[in-house]
N, C-alpha and C positions, 0 to 999 in steps of 0.2 A: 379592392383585394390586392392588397398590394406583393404578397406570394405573386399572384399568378403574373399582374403589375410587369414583375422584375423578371419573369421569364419571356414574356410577350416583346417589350421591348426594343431590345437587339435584333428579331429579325424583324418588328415589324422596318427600324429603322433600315435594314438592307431592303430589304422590298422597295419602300419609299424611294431609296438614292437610284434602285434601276429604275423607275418610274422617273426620277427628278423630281422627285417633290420634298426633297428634305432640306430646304431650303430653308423652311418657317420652323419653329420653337414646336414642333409637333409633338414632342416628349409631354408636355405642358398642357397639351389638348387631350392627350389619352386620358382619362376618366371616369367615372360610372356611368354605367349605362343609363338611360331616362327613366326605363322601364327593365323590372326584374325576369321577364317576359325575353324580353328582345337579347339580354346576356346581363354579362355579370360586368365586363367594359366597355366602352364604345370612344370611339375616334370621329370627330365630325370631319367633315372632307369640304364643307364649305369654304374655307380660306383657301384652299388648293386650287378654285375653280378658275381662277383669273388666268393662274400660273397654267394650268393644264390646258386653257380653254372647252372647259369640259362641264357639266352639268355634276353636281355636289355628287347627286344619286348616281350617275353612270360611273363617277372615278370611283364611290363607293363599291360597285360590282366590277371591278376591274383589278381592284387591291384584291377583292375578298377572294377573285379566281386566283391571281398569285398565289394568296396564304396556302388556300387549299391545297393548289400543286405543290407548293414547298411541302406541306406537312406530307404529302406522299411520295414525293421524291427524296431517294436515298441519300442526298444528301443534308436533308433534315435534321433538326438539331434533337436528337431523342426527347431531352424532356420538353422540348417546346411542342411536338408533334403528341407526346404522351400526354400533357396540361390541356391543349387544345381541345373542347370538343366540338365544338360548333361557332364557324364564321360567316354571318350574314350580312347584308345590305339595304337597310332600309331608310327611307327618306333620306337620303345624303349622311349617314350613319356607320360607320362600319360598326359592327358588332359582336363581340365574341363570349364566349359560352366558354368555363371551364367544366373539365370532362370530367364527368360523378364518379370515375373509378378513382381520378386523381384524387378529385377531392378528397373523397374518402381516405384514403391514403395520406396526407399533410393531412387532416385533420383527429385523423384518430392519432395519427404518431404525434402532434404535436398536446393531446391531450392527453395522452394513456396514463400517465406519472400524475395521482391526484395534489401531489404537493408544488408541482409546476404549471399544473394545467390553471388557463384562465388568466395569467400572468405574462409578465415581459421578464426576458432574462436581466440577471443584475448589472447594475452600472455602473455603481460606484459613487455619484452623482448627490454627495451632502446638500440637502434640498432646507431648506428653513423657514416655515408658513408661519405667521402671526393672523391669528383670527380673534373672533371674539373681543376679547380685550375690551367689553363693557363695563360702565363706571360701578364698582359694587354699592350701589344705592338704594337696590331693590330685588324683587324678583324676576327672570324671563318674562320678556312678554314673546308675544308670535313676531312682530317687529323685527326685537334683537334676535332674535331665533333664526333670524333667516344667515347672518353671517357665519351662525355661529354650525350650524346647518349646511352650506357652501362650504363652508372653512375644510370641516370635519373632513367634508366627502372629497375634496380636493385632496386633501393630507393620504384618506384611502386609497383612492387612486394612484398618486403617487407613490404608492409604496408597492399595490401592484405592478405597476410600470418599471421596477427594479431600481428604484431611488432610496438613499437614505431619508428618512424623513424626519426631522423635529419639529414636533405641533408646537407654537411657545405660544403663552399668556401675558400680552404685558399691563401690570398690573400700575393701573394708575392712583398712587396712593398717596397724592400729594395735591390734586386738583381743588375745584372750587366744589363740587357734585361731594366727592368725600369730607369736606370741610365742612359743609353743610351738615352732612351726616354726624358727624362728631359735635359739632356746637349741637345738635338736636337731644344727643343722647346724655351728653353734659349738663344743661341746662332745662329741659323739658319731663317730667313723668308724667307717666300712663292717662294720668285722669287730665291734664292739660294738654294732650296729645288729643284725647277723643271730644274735649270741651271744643278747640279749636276747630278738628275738622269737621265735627258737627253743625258750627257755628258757621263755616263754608259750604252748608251745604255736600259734605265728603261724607265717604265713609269712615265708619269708625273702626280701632283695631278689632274689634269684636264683634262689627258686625260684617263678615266677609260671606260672600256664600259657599265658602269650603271651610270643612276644619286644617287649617293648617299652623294647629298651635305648636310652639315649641321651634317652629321653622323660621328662622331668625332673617330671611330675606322679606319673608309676607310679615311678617311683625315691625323687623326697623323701616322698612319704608312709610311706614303712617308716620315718625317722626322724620322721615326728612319729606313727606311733603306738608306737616304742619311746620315746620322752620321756614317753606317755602311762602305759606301764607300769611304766617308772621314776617318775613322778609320785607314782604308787600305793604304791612302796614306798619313799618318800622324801620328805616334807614340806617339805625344803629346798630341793629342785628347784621345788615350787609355787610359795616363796615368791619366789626369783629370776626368775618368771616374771613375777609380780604386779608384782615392781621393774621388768621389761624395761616391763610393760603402764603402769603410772604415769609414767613416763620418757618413755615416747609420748607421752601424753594431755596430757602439758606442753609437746609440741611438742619435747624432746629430739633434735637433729639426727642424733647419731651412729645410736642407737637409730632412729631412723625407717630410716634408711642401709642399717642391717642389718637391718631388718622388707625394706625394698626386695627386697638382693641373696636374701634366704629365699625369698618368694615370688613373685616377679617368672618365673624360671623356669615354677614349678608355674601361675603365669597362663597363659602363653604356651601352656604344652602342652594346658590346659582349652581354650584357645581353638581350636586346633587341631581339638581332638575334633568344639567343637562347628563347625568350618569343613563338616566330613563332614556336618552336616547343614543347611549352608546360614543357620546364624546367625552376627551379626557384628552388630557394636555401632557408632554415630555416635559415642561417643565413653566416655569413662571417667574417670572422676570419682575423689580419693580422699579417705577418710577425714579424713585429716591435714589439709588445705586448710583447713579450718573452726574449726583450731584455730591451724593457721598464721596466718593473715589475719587472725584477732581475731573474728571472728564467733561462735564460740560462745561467747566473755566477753561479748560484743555481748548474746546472746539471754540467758543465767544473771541481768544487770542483770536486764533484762526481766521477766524471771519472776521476780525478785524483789519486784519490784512488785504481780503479782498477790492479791487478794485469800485467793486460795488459798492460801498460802506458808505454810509451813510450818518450825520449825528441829528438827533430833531433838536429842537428850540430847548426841552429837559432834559436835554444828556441819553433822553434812549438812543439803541444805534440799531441800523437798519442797512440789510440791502436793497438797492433800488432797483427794480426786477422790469423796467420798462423795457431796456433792452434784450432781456430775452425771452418776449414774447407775452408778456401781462400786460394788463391794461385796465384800465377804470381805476378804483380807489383800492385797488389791492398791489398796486408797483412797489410798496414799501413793506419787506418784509423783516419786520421786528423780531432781531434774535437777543437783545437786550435790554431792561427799563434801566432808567436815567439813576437809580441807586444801583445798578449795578447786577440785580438778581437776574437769572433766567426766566424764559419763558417755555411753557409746550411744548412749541416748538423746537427750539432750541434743546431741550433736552431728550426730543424726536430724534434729534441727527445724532446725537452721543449712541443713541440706544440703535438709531440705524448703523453706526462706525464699529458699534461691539459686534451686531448681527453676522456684520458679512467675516468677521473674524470665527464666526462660528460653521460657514457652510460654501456654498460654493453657487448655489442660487437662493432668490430672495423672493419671498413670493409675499405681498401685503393682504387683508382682505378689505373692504373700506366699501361704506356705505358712498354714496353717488354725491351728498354734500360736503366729503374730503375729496373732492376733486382739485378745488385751487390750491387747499394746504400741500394735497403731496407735490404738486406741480412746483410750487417753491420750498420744500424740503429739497425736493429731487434737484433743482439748483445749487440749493445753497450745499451739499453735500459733495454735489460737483464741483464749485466754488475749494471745494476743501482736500480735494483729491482723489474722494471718493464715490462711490457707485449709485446710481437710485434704485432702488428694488423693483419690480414687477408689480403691481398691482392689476388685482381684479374689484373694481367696480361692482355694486348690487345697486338696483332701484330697492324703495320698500315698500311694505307691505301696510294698507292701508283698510283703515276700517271702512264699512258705508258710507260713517258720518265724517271722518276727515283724520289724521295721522295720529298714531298712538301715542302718550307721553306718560311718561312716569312721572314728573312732575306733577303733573293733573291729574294724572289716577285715570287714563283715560286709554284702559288697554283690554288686551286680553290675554292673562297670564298664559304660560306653559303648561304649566302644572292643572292648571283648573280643563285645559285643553286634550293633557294627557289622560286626564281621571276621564271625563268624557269618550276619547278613543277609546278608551280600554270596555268601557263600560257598553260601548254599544257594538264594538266587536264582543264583548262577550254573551250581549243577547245574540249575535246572531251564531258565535259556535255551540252557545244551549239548543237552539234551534233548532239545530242542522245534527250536532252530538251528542246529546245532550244523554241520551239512552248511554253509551257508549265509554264516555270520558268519567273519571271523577272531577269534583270541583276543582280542586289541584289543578290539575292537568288542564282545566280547561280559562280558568286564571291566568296562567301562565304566559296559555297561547295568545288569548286578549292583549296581553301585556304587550306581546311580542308584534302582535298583528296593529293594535294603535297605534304602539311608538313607528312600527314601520311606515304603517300611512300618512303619519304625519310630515315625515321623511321626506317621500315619496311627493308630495303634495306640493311644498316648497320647492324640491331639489330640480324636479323638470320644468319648473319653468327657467328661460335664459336668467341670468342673473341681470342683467342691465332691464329688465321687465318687471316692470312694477303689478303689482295686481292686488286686490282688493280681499280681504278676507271674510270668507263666508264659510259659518261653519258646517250646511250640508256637501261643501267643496272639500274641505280638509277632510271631515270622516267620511267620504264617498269610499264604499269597498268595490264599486262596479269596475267593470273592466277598464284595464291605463292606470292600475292604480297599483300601489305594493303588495295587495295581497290576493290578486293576481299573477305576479311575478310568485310570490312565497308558495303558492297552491302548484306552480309548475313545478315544483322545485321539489314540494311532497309527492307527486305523482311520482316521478323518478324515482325519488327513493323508496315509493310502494311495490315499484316493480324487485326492487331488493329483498323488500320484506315477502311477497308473494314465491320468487323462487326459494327463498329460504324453507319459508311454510310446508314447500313439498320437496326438502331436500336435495336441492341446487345449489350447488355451489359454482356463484356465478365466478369468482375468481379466477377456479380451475376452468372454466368454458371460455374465460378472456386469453389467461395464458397461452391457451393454445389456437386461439384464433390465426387466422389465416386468409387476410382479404382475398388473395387472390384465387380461395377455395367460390368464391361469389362474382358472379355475371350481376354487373349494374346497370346493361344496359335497358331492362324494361325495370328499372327500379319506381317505384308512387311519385309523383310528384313532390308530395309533404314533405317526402325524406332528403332528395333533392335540394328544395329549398329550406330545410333545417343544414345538411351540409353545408350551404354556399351562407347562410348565417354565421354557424360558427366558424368559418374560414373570416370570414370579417372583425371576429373578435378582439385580437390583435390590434387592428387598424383603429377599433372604434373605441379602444380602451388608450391606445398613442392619443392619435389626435384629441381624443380629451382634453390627456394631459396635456399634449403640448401646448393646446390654445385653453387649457383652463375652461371650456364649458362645462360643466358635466351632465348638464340637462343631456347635452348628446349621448352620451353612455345612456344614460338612464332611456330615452327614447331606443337605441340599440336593446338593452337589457328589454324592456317591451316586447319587441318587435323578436327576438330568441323567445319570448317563453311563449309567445301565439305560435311559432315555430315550429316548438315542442309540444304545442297542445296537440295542431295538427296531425302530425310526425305520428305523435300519441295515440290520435283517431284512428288510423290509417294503418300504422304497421303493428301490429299486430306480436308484440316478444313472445309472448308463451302461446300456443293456438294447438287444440288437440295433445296438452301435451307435452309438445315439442317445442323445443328454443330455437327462437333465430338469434344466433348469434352476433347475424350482423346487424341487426337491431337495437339489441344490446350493450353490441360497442358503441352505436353514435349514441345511444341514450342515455349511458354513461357518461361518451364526452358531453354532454349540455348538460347533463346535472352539474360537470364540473362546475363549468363554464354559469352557469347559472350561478351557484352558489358562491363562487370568485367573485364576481355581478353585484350579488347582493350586501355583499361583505365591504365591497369597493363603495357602495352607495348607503351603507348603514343599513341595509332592511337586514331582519334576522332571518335567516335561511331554515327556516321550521323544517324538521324530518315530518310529521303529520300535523292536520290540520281539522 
C-alpha cells in the first residue's frame, strides 16, 4: 500500500536513528505484511539484532512502544498519527494496520469520479507494444492466442496506468510461411487441395467439424498445409518457393502483389477471431516497407561497419557475436546472403529503428523460442546506435499429446474454442434465467461470458509458464475464473438498479455524503478488508505494469471481487428501508474499480448476468 508506504516512512525512519538502528537499507525492508491479519505493512527487525544486541522480537516491541508514543504525543506528524491505526509486534515483525476511517477517506476520494476511478493519472509516456504478429497462414489456434491474449492485456493496462498506447501489427508479408501460401493458391484447386490431404491422411476442406464457410483463414489453410505435403514429396516446389521468397526481399512488386492477394484474406478472418475477444490493433505495419523505402540497405551499410563483421566463404556477412556473450553454433549472426539480399532479421532491426522513432518505450511480445534471435537483434541494433526494446517472453500452450502446428493441422482453433465457451455458458444462463431473459439477451451474455473465460484462462497464468490445454480448464465457470469476477461486477450494479426501483436516487445520497457523519470504529470486518483492497489497487495495477506480469492484476482483480462478495454478505445497503450510505459509497468505489479491472484484462463488465 504504498499511500500509507510514503506516509509511515519518515517517522518510522526518525524513530530508527533515535534507536541507532538506521544504519542498514531499512526503507527496502519495509513491506507487506505476511499476513492480512497481522497489518497491512510489516518491517522485519531481524537484521537489527546483531547491531542492537537484542532479540528480533524484543527490538520488535520496543519500536512498536516508540510509534505509539509518537502517534500520541503532540508532536506527531497529523496525517501520520490519522493513517496509523494499529502498531504491533510479533515474531520479530513490526507490524502496522492502516486506520478504516483513513482508509475510507483516500479511497472513496480517490474513486468517487467514475471516469478516473480505477486508473493511474496521465503520463505522457508514448508506449509502443508489437504483439501477435503471426504468420497470416491460417486460423487462431489457443497456441497463438496466448500472445496475442498477453499482448492485448498488457496494451489495456497500459493505458490504465496513464500511458500513450500503440498496439502495432507487424505484418510479415514477405516470409517463406506466406510464400508458401501464395504458390498454394496459384497453382493448386479445391479438388487437388482435398485429393492431397486426404491422401495424407488430413482433413479435407469440407470436412471440418464447424461450419466455417466463406471464412477465408479456415478455408486457405487446407492449401498451404497441402503445398506443405507436396513440399515433402517434391524438391521442386521448395525451390520455387525459395524464388517466390528472394523475389520479395528485393522488393519484387508483382511478387509482393500476390504475397498481398494470398494472405490479405486469411488476415482479415485472424482479425475477426480475434474481434470476439476484444483485440484490435492501432495500426499495421509491413514487412516490405523496410525494404521498399531503402532502409534496410540503410542499416546492412551500417553493420558493415561494425567491428564485428564478418565475410563467410559466399560472400554472406555476419557479425560474430562470441564476444558478447553467445556461444555454440549461433556466434555468427547473418544480416546478409552472399547476393546481397536481406534477411528477417535484418529487416527486424530496420522495423526496430522505425519503432523507437515512433514512442518513447518499446515493449516486444515473443514466444520463449525468440529468445537467441532477439538477444542478437538487440546487439546488432546496439552495434548501430540504437536501442533494444523490452521484451516479454511467454512459454506455450501445449496440447496432451505434444505442441500445436499449423502445419500439421495439429491444433485447436479459436473459433471452434469460442463457439464452444459460448455455448456452454449459454446452457448454464438458460438454467439459471432462463424464465426471465429473452434469447437475445441471453446470447449476448454467453457471448460475453465465453469470450471472457477464455481470457481469463490464459491471462493468469505467469507468462514464462507453460501449461497444457484442457478444455474442462479453459470453459471452467467455478470460482478464480472471469465470470466470477463479471457476477461481482453485476451485484453492484443491482444495488443501482434496486434503489432506482424504489425511487432512490443514489446520486443525490453520494453528493451529499459526509464520511465523517460515520464512526468506523466497530465497522464488519468484510468492509475493512474490502477497503485495505481497493487502497491496493493502484499498486497492483503499477506494478503490473511496470514488470509486465499481468497474471498479477488478474490475481488482484480475484481477490477485490471475493472482497466484494463478502463486503456484499455483510453489509447490508438498503435494510428496513433505509440506506446506508456509507455502504454505498465503498460499493460504488469497487464497482468502479472492478469494472476498470475488467476492462484492463479484456473480461466484459456485464451490468446483469
Amino acid at each position: 500500500m504504498k499511500i500509507f508506504h510514503d506516509i509511515l516512512l519518515p517517522q518510522i525512519g526518525e524513530i530508527l536513528a533515535e534507536q541507532g538502528l538506521d544504519n542498514l537499507p531499512w526503507e527496502r525492508m519495509l513491506g507487506n505484511a505476511r499476513e492480512a491479519s497481522q497489518g497491512d505493512l510489516a518491517l522485519p527487525c531481524f537484521p537489527f539484532a546483531k547491531m542492537a544486541k537484542k532479540a528480533p522480537d524484543a527490538i520488535a516491541t520496543i519500536l512498536a512502544a516508540a510509534i505509539s508514543e509518537r502517534v500520541t504525543s503532540t508532536a506527531a506528524n497529523t496525517l501520520f498519527a490519522e493513517a496509523l491505526g494499529e502498531v504491533n509486534a510479533v515474531g520479530g515483525y513490526l507490524n502496522f494496520k492502516a486506520d478504516p476511517t483513513w482508509l475510507a477517506k483516500m479511497v472513496l476520494s480517490a474513486n468517487s469520479n467514475p471516469e478516473t476511478a480505477g486508473t493511474l493519472p496521465t503520463t505522457g509516456e508514448k508506449v509502443l507494444i508489437e504483439h501477435t504478429s503471426a504468420n497470416p497462414n491460417g486460423p487462431f489456434h489457443v497456441g497463438r492466442a496466448r500472445n496475442a491474449i498477453l499482448g492485448d492485456t498488457i496494451v489495456r493496462l497500459n493505458r490504465l496506468a496513464g500511458h500513450e498506447v500503440r498496439a502495432e501489427y507487424y505484418v510479415d508479408d514477405m516470409g517463406k510461411q506466406v510464400a508458401i501460401l501464395a504458390w498454394a493458391m496459384e497453382n493448386l484447386s479445391k479438388d487437388k487441395v482435398n485429393a492431397i490431404l486426404e491422401g495424407a491422411g488430413r482433413q479435407s476442406i469440407d470436412g471440418g467439424s464447424n461450419n466455417w464457410d466463406g471464412k477465408a483463414d479456415h478455408e486457405r489453410v487446407s492449401w498451404y498445409q497441402a503445398a506443405n505435403v507436396l513440399k515433402e514429396q517434391d524438391s521442386s516446389i521448395d525451390q520455387e518457393v525459395g524464388e517466390m521468397v528472394r523475389l520479395s526481399e528485393e522488393g519484387e512488386e508483382k511478387v509482393l502483389e500476390a504475397f498481398d492477394a494470398a494472405f490479405q484474406p486469411v488476415l482479415d478472418g485472424m482479425l475477426e477471431t480475434l474481434g470476439r475477444l476484444g483485440i484490435a490493433f492501432d495500426a499495421f505495419t509491413k514487412e516490405s516497407k523496410f525494404v521498399i523505402d531503402g532502409s534496410v540497405a540503410e542499416v546492412m551499410d551500417r553493420l558493415q561497419a561494425s567491428p564485428l563483421r564478418g565475410v563467410a566463404e559466399n560472400g554472406a556477412q555476419y557479425l560474430e557475436l562470441e564476444s558478447k556473450g553467445i556461444s555454440g553454433k549461433s556466434t555468427k549472426f547473418f544480416f546478409q546472403r552472399g547476393d546481397g539480399s536481406s534477411l528477417y532479421a535484418t529487416r527486424d532491426i530496420s522495423y526496430h529503428e522505425w519503432k523507437w522513432t515512433q514512442c518513447d518505450s518499446l515493449v516486444n511480445i515473443l514466444g520463449e523460442d525468440h529468445k537467441l534471435q532477439s538477444k542478437q537483434v538487440a546487439i546488432a541494433l546496439e552495434e548501430i546506435g540504437s536501442k533494444a526494446p523490452l521484451v516479454v517472453f511467454y512459454s506455450f500452450i501445449k496440447l496432451p499429446d505434444g505442441k500445436m502446428s499449423t502445419r500439421r493441422g495439429n491444433v485447436v482453433y479459436m473459433d471452434d474454442l469460442l463457439e464452444e465457451a459460448k455455448a456452454q455458458a449459454f446452457a448454464v444462463v438458460s438454467e439459471i434465467r432462463g424464465n426471465e431473459l429473452d434469447n437475445e439477451t441471453m446470447q449476448s451474455i454467453a457471448e460475453a461470458v465465453g469470450c471472457s473465460a477464455v481470457r481469463f484462462n490464459i491471462i493468469k497464468v505467469a507468462p514464462d509458464k507453460g501449461f497444457t490445454f484442457r478444455w474442462e480448464e479453459a470453459l471452467s465457470f467455478e470460482g478464480g475464473s472471469a465470470p466470477f469476477i463479471m457476477y461481482s461486477h453485476t451485484r453492484a450494479c443491482s444495488i443501482l438498479r434496486k434503489l432506482d426501483s424504489k425511487g432512490i436516487d443514489a446520486a443525490n445520497l453520494l453528493s451529499a455524503f459526509d464520511l465523517a457523519s460515520f464512526d468506523l470504529s466497530a465497522s464488519p470486518q468484510s468492509m475493512v478488508d474490502l477497503l485495505r483492497r481497493l487502497a491496493l489497487h493502484p499498486d497492483a495495477l503499477a506494478d503490473s505494469v511496470e514488470n509486465n506480469r499481468p497474471h498479477q492484476f488478474a490475481n488482484h482483480l480475484l481477490n477485490l471481487a471475493i472482497n466484494y462478495n463478502t463486503f456484499y454478505r455483510d453489509c447490508h445497503i438498503v435494510q428496513d428501508g433505509e440506506v446506508n450510505v456509507l455502504y454505498l459509497a465503498i460499493s460504488e468505489a469497487a464497482r468502479h474499480c472492478i469494472r476498470r479491472g475488467c476492462e484492463g484484462l479484456g473480461i466484459i463488465p456485464l451490468t446483469q448476468m
